[in-house]
PLY file of the C-alpha trace (Angstrom):
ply
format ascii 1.0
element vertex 243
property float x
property float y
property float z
element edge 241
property int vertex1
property int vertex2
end_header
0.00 0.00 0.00
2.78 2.39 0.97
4.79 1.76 -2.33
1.35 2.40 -4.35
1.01 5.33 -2.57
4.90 6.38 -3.32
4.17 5.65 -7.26
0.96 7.76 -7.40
2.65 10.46 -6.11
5.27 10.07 -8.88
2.91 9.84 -11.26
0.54 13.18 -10.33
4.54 14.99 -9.97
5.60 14.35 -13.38
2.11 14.95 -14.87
2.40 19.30 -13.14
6.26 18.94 -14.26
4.87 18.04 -17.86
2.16 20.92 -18.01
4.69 23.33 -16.51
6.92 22.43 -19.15
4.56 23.05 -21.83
3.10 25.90 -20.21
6.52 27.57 -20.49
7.14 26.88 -24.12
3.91 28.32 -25.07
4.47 31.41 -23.38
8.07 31.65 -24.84
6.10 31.44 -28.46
3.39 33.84 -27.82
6.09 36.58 -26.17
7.78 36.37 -29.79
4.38 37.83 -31.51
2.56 39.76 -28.21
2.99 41.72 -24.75
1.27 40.58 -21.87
-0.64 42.89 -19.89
0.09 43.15 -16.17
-2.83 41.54 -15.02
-1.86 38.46 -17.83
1.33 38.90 -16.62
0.84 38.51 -12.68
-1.55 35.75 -13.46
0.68 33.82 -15.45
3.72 34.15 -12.70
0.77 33.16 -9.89
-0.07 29.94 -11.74
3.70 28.54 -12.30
4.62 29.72 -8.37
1.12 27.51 -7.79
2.81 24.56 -10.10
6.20 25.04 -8.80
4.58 24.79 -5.37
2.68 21.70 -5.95
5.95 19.63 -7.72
7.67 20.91 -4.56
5.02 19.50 -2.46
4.41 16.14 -3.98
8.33 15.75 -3.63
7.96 16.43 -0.11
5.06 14.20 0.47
6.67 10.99 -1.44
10.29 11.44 0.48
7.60 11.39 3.45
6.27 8.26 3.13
9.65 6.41 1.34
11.06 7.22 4.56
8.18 5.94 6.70
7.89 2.83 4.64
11.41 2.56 5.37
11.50 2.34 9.16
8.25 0.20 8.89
10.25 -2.36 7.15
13.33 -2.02 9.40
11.39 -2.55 12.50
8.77 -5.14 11.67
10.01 -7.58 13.58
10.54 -4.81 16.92
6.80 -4.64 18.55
8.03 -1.67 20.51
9.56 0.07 17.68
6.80 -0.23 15.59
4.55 1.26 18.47
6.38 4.19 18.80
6.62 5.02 15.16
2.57 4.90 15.78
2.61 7.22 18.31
4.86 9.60 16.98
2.64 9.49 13.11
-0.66 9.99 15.40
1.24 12.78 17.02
2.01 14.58 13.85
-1.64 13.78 12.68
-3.05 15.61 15.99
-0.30 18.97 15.05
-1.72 18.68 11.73
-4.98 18.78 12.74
-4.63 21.66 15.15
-5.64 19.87 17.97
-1.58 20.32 19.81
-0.85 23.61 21.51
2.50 24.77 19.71
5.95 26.71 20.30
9.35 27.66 18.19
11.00 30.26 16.41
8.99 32.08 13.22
7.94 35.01 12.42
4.81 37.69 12.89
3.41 39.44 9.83
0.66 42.22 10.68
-1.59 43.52 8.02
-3.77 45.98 7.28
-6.77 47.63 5.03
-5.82 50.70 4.02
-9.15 51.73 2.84
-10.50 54.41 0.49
-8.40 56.73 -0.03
-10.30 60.67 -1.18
-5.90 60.49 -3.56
-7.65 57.74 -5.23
-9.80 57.78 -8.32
-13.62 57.29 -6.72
-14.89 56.03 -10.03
-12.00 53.29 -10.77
-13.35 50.01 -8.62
-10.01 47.87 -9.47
-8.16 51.19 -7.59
-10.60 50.32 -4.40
-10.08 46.60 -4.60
-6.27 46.96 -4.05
-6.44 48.98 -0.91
-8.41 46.27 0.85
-7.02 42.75 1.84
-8.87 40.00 0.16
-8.82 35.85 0.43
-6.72 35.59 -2.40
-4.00 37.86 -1.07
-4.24 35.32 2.09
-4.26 32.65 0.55
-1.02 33.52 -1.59
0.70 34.66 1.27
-0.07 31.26 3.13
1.28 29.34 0.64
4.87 31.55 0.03
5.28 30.93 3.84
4.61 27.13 3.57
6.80 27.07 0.56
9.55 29.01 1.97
9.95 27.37 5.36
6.47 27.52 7.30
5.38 24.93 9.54
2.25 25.75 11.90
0.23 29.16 10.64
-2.50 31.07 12.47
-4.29 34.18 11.58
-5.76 36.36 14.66
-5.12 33.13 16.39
-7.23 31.25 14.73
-5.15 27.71 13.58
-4.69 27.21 10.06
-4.87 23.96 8.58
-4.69 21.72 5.35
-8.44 21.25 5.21
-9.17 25.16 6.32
-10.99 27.28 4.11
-10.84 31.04 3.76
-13.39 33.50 1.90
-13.32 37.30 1.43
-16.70 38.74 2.52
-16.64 42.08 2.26
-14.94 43.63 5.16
-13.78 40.80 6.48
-12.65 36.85 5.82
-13.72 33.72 7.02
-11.77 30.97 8.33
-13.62 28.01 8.61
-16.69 29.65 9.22
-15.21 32.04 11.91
-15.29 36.00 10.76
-12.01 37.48 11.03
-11.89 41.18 10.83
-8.72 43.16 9.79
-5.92 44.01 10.86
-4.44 40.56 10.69
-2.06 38.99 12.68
-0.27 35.92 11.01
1.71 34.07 13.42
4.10 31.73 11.37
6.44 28.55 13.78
9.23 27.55 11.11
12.48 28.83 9.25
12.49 32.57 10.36
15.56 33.58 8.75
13.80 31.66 5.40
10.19 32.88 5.69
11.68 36.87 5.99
14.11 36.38 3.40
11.42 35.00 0.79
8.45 37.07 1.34
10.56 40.30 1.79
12.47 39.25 -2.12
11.57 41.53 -5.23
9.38 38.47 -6.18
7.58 37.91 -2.52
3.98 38.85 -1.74
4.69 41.00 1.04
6.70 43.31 -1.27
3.99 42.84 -4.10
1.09 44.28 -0.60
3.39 47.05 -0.37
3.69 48.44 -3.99
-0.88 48.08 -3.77
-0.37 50.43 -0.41
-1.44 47.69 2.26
0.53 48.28 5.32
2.29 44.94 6.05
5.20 44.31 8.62
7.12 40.97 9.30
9.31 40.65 12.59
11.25 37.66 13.26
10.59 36.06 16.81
12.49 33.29 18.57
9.66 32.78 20.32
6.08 32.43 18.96
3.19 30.65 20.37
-0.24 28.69 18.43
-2.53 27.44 20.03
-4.68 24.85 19.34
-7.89 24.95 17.38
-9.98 24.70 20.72
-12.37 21.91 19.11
-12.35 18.78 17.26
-13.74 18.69 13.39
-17.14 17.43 12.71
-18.67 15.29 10.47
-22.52 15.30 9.90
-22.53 13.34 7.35
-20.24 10.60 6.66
-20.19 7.40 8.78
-18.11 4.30 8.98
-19.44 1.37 6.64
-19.58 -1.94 9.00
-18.51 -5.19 7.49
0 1
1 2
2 3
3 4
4 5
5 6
6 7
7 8
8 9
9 10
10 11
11 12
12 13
13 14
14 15
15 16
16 17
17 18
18 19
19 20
20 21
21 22
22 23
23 24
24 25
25 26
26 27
27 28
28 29
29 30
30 31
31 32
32 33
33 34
34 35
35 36
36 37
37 38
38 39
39 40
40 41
41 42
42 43
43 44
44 45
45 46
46 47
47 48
48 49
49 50
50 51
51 52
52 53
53 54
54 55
55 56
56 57
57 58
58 59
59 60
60 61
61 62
62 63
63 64
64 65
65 66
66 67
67 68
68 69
69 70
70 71
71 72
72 73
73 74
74 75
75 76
76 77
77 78
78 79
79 80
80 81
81 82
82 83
83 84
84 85
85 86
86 87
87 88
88 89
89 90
90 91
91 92
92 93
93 94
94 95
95 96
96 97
97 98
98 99
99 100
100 101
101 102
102 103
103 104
104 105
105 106
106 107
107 108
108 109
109 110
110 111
111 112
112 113
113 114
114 115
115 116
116 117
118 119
119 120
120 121
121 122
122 123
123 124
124 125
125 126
126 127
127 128
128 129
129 130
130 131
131 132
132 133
133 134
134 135
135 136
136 137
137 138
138 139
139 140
140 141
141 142
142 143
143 144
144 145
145 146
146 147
147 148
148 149
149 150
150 151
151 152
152 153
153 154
154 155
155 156
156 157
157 158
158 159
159 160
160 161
161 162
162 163
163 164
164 165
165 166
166 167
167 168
168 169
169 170
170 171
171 172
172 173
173 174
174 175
175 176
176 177
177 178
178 179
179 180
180 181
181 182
182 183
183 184
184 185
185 186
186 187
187 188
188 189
189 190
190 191
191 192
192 193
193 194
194 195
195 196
196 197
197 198
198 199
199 200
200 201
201 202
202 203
203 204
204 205
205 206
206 207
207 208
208 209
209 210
210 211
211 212
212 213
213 214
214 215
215 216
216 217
217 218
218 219
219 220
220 221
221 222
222 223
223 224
224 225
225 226
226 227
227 228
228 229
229 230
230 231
231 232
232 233
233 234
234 235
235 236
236 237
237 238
238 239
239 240
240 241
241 242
């Protein structure tokens, strides 16, 4: 089951490596003939980042379980050892899940809505749009901090996820059906010295909130605390089928 799993994961990685590959020669045939706006342009660079993202993270995820099929295989004949590898995988699932209080070095980013401005043009709605925050700008900036060295994320100290879900409602977002209102306060555990260095680059997002006018400040901590989600998920709907 584990090596299936290892080969699938191969398989999905060279399927993005082949579409990012093509991706790139079309664009290098259709920059021969035309210009691409800046919106074509920015959306363009968002979707390889999300492709270069998702090759990185496949990567990740098949080392992952090569190396627990590995120690499952060295230690099938030590009870104990076995055991503990259990322990320590439902450990990781429970961090995962949010349901651990957490600790270590990262980083805090604080942002901010700007608001309408009376400098901007009252009539131009895409000039609005960029002074407020939206789930998109979130969202990208959640996944250049995984990518560049984040491990445990929270936003106004609400715990962040695989599963979670965020949505721009007007003044505010939702996380997993909880309203957060700005400013927002992104608490980041993981590579400080990584996570600054990346989303403070010509090409991070923090640099690309600054140029639309959001305030935005990073700080690096060597201490920075997450707690947990406070409650378990739920499921309604879905049951266990008994044999």
């Amino acid at each position: 089951m584990k090596t299936n799993e290892a080969t699938i994961f191969v398989f999905i990685a060279s399927i993005i490596i082949g579409i990012l590959i093509s991706l790139n020669i079309n664009f290098r045939k259709v920059n021969n003939k035309v210009f691409l706006t800046p919106a074509e342009y920015q959306e363009a660079y968002d979707y390889i980042n999300k492709l270069n993202r998702d090759i990185s993270a496949l990567r990740s995820k098949y080392n992952e379980q090569n190396k627990k099929l590995s120690k499952y295989i060295k230690n099938q004949d030590d009870k104990s050892a076995v055991t503990k590898e259990m322990e320590n995988e439902l450990f990781n699932n429970e961090m995962s899940l949010g349901n651990v209080d957490l600790e270590g070095k990262g980083v805090i980013i604080k942002l901010q809505d700007v608001g309408f401005s009376t400098t901007q043009n009252a009539d131009d709605p895409v000039d609005q749009k960029s002074l407020i925050i939206h789930d998109t700008d979130i969202m990208n900036l959640i996944n250049e901090i995984k990518y560049s060295g984040g491990e445990v994320i929270s936003i106004n100290d609400e715990r962040i996820t695989d599963s979670s879900d965020i949505f721009c409602w007007g003044p505010f977002i939702e996380l997993d059906k909880v309203k957060i209102f700005s400013p927002f306060t992104i608490k980041v555990i993981g590579d400080s010295e990584s996570i600054y260095s990346y989303l403070t680059s010509d090409v991070g997002y923090l640099t690309f909130l600054h140029l639309r006018g959001i305030n935005a400040t990073i700080t690096k901590e060597e201490k920075v605390q997450i707690l947990s989600k406070g409650k378990e998920d739920e499921y309604k709907y879905m049951k266990e089928i008994k044999k």
